[in-house]
Backbone bond lengths (Angstrom), bond angles and torsions (degrees), N, CA, C in turn:
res aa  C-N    CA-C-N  psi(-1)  N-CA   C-N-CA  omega(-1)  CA-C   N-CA-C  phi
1 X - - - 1.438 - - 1.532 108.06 -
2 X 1.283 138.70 117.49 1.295 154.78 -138.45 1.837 89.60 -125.02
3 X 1.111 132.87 91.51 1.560 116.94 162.09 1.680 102.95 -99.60
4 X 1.721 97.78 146.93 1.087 87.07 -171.50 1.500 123.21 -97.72
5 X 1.127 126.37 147.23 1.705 128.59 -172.48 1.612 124.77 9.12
6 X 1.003 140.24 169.58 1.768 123.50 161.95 1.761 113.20 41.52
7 X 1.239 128.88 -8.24 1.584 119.52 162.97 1.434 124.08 -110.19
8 X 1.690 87.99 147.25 1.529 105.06 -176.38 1.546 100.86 -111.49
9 X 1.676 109.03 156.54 1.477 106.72 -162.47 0.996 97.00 -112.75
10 X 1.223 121.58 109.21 1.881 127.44 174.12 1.302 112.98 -72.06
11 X 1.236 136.65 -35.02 1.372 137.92 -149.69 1.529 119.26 -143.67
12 X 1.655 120.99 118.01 1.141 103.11 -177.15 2.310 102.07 -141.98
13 X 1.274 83.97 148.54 1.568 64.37 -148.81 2.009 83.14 -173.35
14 X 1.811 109.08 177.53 1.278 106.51 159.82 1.489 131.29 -41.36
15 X 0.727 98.95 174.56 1.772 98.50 171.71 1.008 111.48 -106.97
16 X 1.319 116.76 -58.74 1.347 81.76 170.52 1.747 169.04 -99.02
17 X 2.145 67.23 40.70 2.330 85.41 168.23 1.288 79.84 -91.44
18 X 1.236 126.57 -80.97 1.517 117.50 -170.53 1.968 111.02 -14.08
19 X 0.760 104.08 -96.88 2.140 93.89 173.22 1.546 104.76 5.75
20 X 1.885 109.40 -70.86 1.060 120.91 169.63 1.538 119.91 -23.40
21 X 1.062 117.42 -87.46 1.603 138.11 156.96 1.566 107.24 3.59
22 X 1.610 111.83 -99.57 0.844 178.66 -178.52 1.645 88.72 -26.00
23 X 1.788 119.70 -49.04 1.366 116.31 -170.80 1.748 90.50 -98.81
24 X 1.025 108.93 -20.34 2.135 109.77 -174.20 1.675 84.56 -68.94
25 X 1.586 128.92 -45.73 1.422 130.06 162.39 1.258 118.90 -0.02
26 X 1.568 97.16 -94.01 1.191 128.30 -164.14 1.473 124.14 -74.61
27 X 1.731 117.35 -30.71 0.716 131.60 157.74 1.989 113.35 -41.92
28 X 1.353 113.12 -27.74 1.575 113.90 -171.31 1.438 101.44 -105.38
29 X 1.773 107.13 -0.35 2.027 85.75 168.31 1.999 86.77 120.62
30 X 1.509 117.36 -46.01 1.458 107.37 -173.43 1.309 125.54 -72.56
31 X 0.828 104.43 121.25 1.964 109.92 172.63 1.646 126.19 -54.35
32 X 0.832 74.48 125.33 1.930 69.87 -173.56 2.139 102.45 -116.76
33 X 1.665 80.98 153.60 1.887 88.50 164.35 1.215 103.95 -157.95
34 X 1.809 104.52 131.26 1.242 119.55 -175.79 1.945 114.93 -113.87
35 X 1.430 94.68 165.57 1.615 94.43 159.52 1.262 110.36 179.58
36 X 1.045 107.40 -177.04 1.867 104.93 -155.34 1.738 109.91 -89.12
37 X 0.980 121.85 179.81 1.646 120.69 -165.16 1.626 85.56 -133.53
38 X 1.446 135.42 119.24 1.144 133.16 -172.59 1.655 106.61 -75.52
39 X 0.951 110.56 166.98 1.367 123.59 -176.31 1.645 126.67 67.34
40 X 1.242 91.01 21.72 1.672 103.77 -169.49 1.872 112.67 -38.52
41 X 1.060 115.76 -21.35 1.900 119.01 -160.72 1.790 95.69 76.60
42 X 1.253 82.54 -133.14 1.780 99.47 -164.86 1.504 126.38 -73.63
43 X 1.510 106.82 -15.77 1.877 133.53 -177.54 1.566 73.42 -117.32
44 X 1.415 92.16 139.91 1.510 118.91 140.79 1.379 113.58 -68.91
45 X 1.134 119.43 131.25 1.555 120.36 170.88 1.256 92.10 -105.26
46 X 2.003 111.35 166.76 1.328 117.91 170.74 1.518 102.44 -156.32
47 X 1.492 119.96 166.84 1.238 111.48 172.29 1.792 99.55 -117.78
48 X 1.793 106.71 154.14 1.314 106.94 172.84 1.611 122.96 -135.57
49 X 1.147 118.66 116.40 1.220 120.02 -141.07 1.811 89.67 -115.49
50 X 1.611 119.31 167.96 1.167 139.36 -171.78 1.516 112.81 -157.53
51 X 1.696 124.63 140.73 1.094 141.35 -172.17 1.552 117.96 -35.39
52 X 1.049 129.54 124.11 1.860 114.65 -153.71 1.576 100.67 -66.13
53 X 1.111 114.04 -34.66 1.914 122.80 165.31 1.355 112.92 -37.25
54 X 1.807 121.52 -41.23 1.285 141.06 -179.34 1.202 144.96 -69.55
55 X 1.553 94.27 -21.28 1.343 107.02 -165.88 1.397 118.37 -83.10
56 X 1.386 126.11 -31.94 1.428 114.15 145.67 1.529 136.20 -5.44
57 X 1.448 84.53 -92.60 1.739 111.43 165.86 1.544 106.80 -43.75
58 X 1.091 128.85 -47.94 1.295 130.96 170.99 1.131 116.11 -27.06
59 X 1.443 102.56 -81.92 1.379 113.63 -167.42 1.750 114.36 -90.95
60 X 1.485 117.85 17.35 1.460 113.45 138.34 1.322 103.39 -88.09
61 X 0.953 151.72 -24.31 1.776 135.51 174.90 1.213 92.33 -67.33
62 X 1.264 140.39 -76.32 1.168 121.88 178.83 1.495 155.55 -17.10
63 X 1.992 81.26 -41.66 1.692 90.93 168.70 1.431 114.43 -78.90
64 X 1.375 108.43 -43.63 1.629 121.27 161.65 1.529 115.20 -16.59
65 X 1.650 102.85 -64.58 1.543 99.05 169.86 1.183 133.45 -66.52
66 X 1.748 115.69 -42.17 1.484 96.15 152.75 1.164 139.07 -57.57
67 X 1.302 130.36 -22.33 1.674 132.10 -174.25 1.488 88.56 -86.94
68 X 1.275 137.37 -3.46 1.812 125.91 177.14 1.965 94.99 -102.88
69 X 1.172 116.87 -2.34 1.328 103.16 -179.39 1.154 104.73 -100.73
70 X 1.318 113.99 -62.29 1.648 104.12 160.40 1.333 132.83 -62.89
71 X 1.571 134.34 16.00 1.193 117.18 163.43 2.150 97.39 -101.92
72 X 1.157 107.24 -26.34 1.344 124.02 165.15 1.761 121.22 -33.75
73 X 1.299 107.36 -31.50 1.519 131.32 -154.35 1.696 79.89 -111.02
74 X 1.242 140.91 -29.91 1.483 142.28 -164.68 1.674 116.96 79.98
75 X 1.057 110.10 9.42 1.677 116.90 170.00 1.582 133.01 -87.68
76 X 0.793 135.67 147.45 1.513 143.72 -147.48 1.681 106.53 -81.49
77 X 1.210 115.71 130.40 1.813 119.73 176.21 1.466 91.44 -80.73
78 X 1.061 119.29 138.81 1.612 143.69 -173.48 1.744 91.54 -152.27
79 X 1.810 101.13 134.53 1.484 114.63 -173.98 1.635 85.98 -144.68
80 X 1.527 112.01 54.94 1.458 116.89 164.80 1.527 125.33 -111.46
81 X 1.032 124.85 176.25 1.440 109.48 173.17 1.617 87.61 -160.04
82 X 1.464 90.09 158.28 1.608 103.52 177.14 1.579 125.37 -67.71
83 X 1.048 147.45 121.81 1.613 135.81 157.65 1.312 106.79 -65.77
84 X 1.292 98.20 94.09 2.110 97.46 165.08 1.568 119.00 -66.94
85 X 1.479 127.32 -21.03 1.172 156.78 -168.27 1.938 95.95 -84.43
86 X 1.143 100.66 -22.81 1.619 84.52 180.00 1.892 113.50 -88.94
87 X 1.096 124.52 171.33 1.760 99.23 166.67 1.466 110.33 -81.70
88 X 1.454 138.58 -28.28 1.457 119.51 175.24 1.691 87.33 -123.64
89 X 1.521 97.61 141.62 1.629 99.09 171.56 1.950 101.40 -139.67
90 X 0.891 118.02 132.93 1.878 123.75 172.90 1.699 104.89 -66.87
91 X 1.235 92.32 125.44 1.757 109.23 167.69 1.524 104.18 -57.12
92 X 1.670 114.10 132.76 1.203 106.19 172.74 1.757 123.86 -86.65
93 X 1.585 109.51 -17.24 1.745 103.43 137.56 1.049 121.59 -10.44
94 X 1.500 91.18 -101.88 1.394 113.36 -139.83 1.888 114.37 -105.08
95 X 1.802 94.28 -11.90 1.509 94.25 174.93 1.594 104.92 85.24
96 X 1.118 127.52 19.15 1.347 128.28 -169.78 1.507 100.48 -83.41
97 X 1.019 131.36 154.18 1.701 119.37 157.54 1.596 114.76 -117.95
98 X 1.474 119.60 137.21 1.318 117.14 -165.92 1.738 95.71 -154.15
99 X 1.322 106.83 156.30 1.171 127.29 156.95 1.474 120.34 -74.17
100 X 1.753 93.56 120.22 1.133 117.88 -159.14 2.039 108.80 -66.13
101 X 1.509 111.95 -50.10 1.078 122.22 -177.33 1.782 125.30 -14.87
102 X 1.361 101.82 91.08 1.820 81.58 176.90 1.902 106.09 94.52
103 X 1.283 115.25 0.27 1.844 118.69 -162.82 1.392 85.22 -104.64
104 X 1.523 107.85 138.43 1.778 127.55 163.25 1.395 94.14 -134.34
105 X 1.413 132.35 10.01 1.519 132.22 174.99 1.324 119.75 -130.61
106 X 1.282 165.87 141.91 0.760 140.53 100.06 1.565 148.11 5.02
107 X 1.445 133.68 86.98 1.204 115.83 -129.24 1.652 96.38 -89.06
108 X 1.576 118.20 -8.61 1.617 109.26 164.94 1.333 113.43 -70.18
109 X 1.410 129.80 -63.20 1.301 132.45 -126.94 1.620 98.89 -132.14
110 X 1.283 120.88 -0.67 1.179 139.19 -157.54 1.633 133.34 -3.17
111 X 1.513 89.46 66.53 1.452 135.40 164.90 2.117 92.51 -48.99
112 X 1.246 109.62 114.14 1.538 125.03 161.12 1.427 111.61 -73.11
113 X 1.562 109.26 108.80 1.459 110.86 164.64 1.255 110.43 -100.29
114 X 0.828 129.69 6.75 1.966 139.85 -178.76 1.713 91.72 -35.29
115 X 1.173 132.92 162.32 1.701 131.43 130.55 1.701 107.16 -78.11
């Protein structure tokens, strides 16, 4: 994998969400450079990288697009996350509240909190 000089690789994933990515990119002014990750299986995988100056900006356009896909769909932006560390903490899904003890799921909606 050859990146070229001055870039950092934000994104690595199919190719073709990356494409996706990659033109929502450029479309805002950032340069992007991609290439494939060998051994993909059955999807090509690829990585897509942006100017190390860029990557900021990057990846707020990025969030931009996700918070326009999900408000697109009519569902609510939520910037919560669970405390597994507490004894009951609410799924940020679905809003469920459960005892944390021993949980890597969500026991409604079964939202993966694993790392």
């Amino acid at each position: 994998m050859k990146l070229p000089d001055g870039m950092q690789i934000l994104f690595q994933g199919k190719a073709d969400y990356l494409k996706e990515i990659a033109q929502r990119l450029t479309a805002a002014g950032i340069k992007c450079a991609s290439g494939p990750i060998p051994g993909g299986g059955w999807e090509q995988r690829a990585w897509l990288a942006v100017a190390s100056t860029d990557s900021q900006r990057a990846m707020a356009e990025h969030q931009r697009h996700l918070d326009h896909m999900v408000e697109r769909e009519g569902l609510p932006l939520r910037d919560t996350m669970a405390d597994l560390d507490a004894e009951v903490a609410e799924c940020p899904a679905c809003m469920t509240k459960f005892k944390t003890a021993g949980v890597t799921r969500c026991p409604d909606c079964g939202l993966n909190f694993a790392q």
